[in-house]
C-alpha positions in Angstrom: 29.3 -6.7 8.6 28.4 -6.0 5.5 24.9 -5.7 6.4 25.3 -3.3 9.0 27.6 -1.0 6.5 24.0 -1.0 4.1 22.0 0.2 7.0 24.3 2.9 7.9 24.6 3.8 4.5 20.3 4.4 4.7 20.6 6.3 8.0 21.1 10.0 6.0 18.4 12.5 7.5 15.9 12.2 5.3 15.4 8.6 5.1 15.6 8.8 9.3 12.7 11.5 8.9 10.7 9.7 6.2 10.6 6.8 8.5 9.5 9.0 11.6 6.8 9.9 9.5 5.7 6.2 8.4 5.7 5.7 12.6 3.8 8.9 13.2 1.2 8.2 10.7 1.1 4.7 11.7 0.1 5.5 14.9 -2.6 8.0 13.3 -4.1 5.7 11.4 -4.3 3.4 14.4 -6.3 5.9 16.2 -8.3 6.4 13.4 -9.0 2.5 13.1 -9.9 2.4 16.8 -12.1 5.8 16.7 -13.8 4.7 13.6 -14.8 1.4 14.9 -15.3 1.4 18.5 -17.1 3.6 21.5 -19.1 6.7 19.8 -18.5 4.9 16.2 -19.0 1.6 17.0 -20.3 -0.9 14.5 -19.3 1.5 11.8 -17.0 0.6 8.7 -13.8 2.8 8.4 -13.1 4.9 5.3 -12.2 2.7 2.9 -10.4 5.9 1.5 -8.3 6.3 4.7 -7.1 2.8 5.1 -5.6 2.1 1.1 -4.4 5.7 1.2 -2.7 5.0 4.1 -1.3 1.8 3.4 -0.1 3.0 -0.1 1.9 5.7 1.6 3.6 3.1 4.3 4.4 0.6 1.3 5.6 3.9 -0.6 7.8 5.4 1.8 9.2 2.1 3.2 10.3 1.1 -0.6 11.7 4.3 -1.1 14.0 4.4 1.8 14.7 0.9 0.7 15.8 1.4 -2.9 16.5 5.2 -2.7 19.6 4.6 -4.7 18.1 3.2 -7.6 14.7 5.4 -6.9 16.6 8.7 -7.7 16.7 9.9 -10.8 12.2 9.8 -10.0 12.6 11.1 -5.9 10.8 14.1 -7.2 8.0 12.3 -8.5 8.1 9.6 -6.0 7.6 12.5 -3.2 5.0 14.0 -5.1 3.4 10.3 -5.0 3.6 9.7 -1.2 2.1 13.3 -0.9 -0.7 12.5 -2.8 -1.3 9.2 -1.0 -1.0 11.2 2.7 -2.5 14.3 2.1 -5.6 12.6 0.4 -6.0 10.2 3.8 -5.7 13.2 5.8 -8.3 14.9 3.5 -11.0 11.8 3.8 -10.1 11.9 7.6 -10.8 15.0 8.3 -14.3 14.5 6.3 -14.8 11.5 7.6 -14.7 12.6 11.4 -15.7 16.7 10.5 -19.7 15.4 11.6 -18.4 15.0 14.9 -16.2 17.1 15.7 -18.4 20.1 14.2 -21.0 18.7 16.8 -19.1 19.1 19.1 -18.8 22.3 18.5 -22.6 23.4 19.6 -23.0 23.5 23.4 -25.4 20.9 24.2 -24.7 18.1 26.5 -22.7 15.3 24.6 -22.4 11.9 25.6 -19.0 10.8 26.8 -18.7 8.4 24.0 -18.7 11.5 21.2 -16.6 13.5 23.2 -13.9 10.9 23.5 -14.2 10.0 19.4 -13.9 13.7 19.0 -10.9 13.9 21.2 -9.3 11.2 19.8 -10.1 12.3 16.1 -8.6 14.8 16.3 -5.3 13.8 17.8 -5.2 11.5 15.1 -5.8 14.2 12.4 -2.4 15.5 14.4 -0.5 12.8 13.5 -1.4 12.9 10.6 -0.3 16.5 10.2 3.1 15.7 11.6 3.5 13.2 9.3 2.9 15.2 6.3 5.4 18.2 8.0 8.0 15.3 8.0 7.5 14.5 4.5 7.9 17.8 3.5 10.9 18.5 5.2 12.5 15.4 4.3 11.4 16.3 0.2 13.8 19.1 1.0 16.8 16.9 1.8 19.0 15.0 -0.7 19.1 10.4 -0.3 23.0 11.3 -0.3 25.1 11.3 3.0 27.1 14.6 3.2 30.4 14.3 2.3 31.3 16.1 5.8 30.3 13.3 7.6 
């Protein structure tokens, strides 16, 4: 169908790796919903900062692999857009969660609750990582299916 021929026609490598890193930083922001809301955290507000950022670069990165054809001529800028958006998150992440995890740092006795915030912190400052890694790479490949293929 002729549906199916447009969705093959979006499955180059970059788009497939763009969209691995919308899933990774998906789950990423989860965890940094959940840590910034419950158990050590809880009754706290989430960075504003982290949530729009976040969002922007999903929206971004989902209507870029949508309309990469007619988003070419600006993929250059439209990269250096969605590495604004992810890098910034990860920026106000990191700050947002450094207080805790630097605590953590000092050998005392910490409750269970700040331990597990801190653990899951900072796997979710490592999906965030891999998400940026992926966006890079894919910055590096070309919208276009080889002609090999």
């Amino acid at each position: 169908s002729k549906m199916l021929a447009k969705l093959k026609s979006k499955l180059t490598l970059r788009n497939i790796l763009l969209l691995s890193s919308v899933v990774l930083l998906l789950v990423g922001w989860i965890i940094y919903l959940v840590v910034a809301t419950t158990g050590y955290f809880a009754g706290n507000t989430p960075n504003a900062a982290v949530v729009i950022l976040s969002i922007f670069y999903i929206l971004g990165a989902l209507a870029f692999i949508s309309f990469d054809e007619k988003l070419q001529k600006f993929d250059t800028l439209f990269f250096f857009g969605l590495a604004a958006f992810i890098i910034l998150a990860f920026v106000f992440f990191v700050l947002d969660k450094e207080a805790v995890i630097g605590d953590r740092l000092i050998p005392v006795n910490h409750p269970v609750k700040e331990v597990e915030a801190v653990k899951a912190s900072i796997t979710g400052i490592v999906f965030y990582l891999l998400s940026i890694i992926l966006l890079i790479v894919s910055s590096f490949l070309s919208f276009k299916k080889k002609a090999a293929e």
